[in-house]
VEXMILUM-662124 format. One record per atom (N, C-alpha, C): x, y, z; residue number from 1; atom name. Coordinates in steps of 0.05 Angstrom, whole numbers. Example, Ala and Ser with C-alpha at 12.3 -4.5 7.8 and 13.67 -1.06 7.14 Angstrom:
REM VEXMILUM-662124
+--------+--------+--------+-----+------+
|     px |     py |     pz | pos | site |
+--------+--------+--------+-----+------+
|    264 |   -114 |    156 |   1 |    N |
|    246 |    -90 |    156 |   1 |   CA |
|    264 |    -66 |    156 |   1 |    C |
|    257 |    -45 |    142 |   2 |    N |
|    273 |    -21 |    143 |   2 |   CA |
|    258 |      1 |    157 |   2 |    C |
+--------+--------+--------+-----+------+
This chain:
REM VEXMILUM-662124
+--------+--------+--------+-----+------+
|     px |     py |     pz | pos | site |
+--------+--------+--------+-----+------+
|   -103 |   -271 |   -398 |   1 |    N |
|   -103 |   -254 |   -375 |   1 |   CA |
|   -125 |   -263 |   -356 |   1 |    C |
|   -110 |   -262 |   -335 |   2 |    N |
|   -138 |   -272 |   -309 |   2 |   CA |
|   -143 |   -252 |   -282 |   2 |    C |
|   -154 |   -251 |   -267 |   3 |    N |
|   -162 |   -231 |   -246 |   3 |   CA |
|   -134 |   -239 |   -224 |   3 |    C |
|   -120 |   -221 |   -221 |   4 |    N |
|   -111 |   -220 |   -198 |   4 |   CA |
|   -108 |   -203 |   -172 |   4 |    C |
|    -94 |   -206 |   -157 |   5 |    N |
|    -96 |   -187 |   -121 |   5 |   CA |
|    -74 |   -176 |   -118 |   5 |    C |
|    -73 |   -150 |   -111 |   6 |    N |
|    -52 |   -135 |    -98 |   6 |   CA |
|    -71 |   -125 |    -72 |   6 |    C |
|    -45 |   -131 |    -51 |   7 |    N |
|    -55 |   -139 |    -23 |   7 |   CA |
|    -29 |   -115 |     -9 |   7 |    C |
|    -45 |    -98 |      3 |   8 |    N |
|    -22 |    -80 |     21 |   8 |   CA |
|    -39 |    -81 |     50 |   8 |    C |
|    -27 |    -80 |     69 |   9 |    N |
|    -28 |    -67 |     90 |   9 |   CA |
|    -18 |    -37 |    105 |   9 |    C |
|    -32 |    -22 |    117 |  10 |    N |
|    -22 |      2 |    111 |  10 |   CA |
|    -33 |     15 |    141 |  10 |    C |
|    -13 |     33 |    146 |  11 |    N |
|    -28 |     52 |    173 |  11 |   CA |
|    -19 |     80 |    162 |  11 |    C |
|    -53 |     93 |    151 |  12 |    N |
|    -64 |    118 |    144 |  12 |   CA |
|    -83 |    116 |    144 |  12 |    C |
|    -83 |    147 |    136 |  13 |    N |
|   -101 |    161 |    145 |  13 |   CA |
|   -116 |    171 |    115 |  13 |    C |
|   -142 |    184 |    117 |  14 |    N |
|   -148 |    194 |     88 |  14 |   CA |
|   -130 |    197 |     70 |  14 |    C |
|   -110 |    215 |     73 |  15 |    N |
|    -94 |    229 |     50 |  15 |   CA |
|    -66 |    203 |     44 |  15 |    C |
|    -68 |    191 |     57 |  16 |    N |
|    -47 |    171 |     52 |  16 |   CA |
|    -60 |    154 |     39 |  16 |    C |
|    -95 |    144 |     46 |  17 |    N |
|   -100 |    130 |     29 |  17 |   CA |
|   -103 |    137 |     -2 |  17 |    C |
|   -112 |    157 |     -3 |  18 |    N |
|   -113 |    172 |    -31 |  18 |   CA |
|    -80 |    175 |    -44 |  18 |    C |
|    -54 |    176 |    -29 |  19 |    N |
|    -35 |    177 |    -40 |  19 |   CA |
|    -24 |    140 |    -55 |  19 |    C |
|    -30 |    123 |    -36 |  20 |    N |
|    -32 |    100 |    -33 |  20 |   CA |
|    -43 |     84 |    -67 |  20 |    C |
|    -73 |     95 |    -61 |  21 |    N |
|    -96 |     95 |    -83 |  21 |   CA |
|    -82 |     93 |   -123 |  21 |    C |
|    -73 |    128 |   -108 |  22 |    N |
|    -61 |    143 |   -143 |  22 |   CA |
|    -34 |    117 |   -140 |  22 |    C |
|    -19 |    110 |   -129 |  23 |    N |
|      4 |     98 |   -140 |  23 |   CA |
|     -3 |     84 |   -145 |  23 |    C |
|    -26 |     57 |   -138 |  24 |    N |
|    -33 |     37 |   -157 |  24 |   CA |
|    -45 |     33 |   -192 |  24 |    C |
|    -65 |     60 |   -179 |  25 |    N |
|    -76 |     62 |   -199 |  25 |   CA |
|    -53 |     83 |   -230 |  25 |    C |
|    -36 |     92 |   -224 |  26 |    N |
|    -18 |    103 |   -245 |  26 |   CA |
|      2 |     74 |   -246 |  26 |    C |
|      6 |     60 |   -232 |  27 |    N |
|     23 |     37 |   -237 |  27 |   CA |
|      8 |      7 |   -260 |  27 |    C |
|    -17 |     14 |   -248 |  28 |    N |
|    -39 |      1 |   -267 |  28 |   CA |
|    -41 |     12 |   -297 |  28 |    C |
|    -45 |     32 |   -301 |  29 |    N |
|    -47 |     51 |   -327 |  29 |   CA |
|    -26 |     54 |   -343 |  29 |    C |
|     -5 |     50 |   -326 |  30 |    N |
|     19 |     48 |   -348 |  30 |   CA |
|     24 |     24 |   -356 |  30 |    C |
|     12 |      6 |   -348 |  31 |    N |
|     17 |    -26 |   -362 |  31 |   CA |
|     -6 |    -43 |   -376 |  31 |    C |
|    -30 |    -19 |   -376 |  32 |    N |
|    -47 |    -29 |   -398 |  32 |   CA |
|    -64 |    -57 |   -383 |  32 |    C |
|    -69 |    -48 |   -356 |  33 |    N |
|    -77 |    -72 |   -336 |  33 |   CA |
|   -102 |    -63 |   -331 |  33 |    C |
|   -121 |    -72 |   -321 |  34 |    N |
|   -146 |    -59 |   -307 |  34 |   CA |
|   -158 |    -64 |   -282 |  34 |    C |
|   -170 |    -42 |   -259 |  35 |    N |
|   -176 |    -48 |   -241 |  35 |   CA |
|   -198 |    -58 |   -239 |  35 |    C |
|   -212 |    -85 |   -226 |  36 |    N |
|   -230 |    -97 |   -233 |  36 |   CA |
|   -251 |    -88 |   -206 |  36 |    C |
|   -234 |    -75 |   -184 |  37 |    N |
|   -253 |    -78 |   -156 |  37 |   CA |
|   -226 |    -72 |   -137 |  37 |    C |
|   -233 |    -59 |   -109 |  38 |    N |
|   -210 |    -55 |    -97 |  38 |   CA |
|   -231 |    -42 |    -68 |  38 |    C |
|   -221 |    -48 |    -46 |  39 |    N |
|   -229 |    -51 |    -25 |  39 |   CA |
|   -203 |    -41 |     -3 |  39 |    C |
|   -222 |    -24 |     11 |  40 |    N |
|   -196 |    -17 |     38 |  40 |   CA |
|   -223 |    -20 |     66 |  40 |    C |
|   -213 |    -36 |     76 |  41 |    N |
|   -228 |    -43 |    104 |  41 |   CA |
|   -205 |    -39 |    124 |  41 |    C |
|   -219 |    -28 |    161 |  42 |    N |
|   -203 |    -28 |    175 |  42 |   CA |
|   -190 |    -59 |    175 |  42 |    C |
|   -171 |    -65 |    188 |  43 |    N |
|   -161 |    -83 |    188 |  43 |   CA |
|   -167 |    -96 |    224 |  43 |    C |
|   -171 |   -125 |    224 |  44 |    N |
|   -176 |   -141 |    239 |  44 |   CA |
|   -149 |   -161 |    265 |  44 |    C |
|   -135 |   -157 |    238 |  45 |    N |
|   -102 |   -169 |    243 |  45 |   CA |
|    -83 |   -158 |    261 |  45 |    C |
|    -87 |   -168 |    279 |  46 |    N |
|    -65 |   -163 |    305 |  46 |   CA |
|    -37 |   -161 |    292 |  46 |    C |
|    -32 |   -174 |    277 |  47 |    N |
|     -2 |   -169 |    262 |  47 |   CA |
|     12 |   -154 |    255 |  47 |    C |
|    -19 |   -130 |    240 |  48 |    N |
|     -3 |   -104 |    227 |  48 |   CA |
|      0 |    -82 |    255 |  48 |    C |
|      4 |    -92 |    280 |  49 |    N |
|     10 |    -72 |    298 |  49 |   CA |
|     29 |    -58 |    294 |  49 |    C |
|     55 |    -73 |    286 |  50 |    N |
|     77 |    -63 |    280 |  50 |   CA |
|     73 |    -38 |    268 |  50 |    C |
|     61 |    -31 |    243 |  51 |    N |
|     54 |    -11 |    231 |  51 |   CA |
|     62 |     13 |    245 |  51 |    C |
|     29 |      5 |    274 |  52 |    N |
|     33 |     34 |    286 |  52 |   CA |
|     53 |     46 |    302 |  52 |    C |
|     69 |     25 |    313 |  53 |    N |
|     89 |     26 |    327 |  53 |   CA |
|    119 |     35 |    305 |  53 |    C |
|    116 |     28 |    278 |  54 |    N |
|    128 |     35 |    259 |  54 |   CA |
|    123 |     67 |    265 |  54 |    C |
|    105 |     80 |    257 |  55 |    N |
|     93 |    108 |    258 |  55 |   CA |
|    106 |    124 |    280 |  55 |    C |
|    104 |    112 |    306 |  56 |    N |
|    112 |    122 |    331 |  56 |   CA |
|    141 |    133 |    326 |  56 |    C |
|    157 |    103 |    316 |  57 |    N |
|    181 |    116 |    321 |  57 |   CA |
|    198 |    127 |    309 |  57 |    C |
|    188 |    134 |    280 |  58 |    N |
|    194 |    144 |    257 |  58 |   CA |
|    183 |    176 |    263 |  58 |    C |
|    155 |    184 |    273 |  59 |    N |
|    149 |    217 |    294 |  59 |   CA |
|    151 |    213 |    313 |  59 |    C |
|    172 |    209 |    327 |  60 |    N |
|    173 |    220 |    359 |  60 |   CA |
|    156 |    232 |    375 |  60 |    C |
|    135 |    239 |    389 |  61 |    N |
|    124 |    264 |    406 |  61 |   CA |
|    108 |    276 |    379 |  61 |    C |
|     96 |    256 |    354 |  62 |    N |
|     78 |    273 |    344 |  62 |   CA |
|     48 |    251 |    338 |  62 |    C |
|     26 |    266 |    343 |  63 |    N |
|      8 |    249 |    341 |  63 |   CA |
|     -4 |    227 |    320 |  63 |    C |
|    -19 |    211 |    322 |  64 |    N |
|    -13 |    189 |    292 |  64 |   CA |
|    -41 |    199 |    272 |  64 |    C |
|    -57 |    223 |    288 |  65 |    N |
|    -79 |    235 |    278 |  65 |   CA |
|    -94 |    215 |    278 |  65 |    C |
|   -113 |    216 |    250 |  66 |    N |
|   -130 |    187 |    248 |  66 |   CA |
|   -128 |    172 |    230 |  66 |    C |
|   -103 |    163 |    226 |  67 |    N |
|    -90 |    139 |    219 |  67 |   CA |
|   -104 |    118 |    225 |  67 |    C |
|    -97 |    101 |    221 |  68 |    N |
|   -115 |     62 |    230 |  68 |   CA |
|   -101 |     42 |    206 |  68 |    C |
|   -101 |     21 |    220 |  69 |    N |
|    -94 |      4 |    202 |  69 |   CA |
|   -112 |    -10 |    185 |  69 |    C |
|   -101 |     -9 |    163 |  70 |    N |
|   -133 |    -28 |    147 |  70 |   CA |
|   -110 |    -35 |    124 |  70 |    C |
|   -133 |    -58 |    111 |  71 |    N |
|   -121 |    -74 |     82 |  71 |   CA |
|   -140 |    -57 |     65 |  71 |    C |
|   -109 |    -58 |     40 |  72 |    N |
|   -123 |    -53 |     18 |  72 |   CA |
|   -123 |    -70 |     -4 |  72 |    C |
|   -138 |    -80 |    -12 |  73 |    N |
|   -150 |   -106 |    -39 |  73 |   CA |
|   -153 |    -93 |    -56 |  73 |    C |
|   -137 |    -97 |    -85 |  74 |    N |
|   -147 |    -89 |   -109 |  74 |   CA |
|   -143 |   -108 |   -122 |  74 |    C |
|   -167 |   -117 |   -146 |  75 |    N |
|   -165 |   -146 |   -156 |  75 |   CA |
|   -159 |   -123 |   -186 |  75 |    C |
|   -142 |   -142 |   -198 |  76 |    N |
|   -133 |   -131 |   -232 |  76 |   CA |
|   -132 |   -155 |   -249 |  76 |    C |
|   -137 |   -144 |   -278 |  77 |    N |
|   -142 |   -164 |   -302 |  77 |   CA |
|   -120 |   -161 |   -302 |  77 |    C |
|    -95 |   -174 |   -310 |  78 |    N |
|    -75 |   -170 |   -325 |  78 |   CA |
|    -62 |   -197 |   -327 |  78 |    C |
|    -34 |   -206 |   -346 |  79 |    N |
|    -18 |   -225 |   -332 |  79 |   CA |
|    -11 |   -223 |   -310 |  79 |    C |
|      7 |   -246 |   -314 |  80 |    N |
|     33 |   -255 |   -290 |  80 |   CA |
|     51 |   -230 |   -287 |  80 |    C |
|     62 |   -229 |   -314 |  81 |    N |
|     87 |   -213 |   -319 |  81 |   CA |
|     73 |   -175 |   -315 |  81 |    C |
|     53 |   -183 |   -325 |  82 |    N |
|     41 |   -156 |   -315 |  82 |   CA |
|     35 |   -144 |   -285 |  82 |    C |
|     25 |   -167 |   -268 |  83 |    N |
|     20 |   -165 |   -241 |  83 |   CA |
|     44 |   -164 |   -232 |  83 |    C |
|     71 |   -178 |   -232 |  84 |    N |
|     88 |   -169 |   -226 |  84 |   CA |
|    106 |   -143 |   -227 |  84 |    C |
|    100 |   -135 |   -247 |  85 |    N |
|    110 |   -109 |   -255 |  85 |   CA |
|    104 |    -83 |   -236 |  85 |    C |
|     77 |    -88 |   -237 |  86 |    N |
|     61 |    -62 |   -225 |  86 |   CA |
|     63 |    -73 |   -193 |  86 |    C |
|     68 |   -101 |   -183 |  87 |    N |
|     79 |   -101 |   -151 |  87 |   CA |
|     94 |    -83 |   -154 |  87 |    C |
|    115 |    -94 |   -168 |  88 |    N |
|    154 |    -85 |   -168 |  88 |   CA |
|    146 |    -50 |   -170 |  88 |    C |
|    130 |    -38 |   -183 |  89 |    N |
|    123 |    -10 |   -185 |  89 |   CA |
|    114 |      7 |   -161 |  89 |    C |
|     92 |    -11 |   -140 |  90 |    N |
|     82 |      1 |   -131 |  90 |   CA |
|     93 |      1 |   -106 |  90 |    C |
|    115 |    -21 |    -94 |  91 |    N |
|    132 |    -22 |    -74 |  91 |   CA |
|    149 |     -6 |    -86 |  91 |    C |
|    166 |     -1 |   -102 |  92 |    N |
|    183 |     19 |   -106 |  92 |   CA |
|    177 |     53 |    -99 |  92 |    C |
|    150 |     52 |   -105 |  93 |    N |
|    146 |     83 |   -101 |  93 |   CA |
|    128 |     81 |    -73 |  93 |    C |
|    128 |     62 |    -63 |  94 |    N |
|    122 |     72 |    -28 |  94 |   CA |
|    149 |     70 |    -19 |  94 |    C |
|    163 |     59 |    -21 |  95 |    N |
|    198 |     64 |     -9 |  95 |   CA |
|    214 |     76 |    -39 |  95 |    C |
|    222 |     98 |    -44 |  96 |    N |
|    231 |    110 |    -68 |  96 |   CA |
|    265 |    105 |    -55 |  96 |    C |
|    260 |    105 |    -23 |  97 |    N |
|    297 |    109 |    -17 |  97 |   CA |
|    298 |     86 |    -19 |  97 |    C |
|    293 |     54 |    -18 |  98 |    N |
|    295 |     38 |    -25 |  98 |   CA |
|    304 |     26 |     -1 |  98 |    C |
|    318 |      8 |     10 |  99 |    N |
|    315 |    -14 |     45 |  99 |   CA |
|    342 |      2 |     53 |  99 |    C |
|    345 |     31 |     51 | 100 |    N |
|    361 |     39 |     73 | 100 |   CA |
|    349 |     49 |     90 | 100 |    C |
|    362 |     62 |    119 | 101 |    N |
|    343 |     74 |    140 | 101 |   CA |
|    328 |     97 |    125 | 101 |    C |
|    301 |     96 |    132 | 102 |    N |
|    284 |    124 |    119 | 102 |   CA |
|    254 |    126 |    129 | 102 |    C |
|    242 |    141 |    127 | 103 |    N |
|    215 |    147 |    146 | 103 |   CA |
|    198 |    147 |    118 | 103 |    C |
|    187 |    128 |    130 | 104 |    N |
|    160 |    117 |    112 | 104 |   CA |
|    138 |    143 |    113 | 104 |    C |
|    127 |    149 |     86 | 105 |    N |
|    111 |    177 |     85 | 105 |   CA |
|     78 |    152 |     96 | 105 |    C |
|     71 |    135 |     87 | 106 |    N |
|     57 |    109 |     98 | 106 |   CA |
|     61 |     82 |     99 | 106 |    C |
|     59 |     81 |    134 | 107 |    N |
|     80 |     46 |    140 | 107 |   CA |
|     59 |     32 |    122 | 107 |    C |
|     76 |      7 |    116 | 108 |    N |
|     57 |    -20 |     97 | 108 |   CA |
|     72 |    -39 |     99 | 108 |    C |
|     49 |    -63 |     96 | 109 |    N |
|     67 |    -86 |     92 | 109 |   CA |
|     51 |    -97 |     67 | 109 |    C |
|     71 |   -121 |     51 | 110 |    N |
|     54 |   -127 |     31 | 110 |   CA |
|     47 |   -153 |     35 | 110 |    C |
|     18 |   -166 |     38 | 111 |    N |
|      5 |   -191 |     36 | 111 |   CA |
|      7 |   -207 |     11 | 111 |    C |
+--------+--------+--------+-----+------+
């Protein structure tokens, strides 16, 4: 087993990060993996604009509060087959409806 990265990008706010947070960390715990360190900084990257513009048009006429875009870094012990797993886990339960049209509860992309 060696240290690896799960890399999201994300536009929320406190409570999304905390929702964000618990799905890794229950996606971690069920596979017997461990969090070694994990970091959420605003984000620097002109890229994840989309995000907010994701946000916009998914609430119409409602405010984005104090949302921001930032990365979130969590480094984990585990395998391959394990790091994979808990991706495949943790994208699944930020899109539960899966790539049909649906309103993201928090936009993300994954790095």
């Amino acid at each position: 087993m060696r240290a690896r990265r799960l890399r999201l990008g994300l536009y929320a706010d406190e409570e999304g990060l905390a929702w964000v947070r618990s799905l890794v960390e229950d996606a971690v715990a069920s596979r017997n993996a461990r969090i070694l360190d994990g970091t959420v900084v605003l984000s620097a990257d002109d890229g994840l604009d989309f995000l907010a513009e994701q946000w916009t048009v998914e609430h119409p006429g409602r405010s984005s509060g104090s949302r921001q875009q930032v990365d979130m870094d969590v480094s984990l012990r585990c395998s391959l087959r394990t790091w994979r797993a808990i991706r495949k886990a943790v994208l699944a339960a930020l899109c539960p409806e899966g790539s049909g049209p649906h309103i993201c509860r928090v936009p993300w992309t994954v790095g």
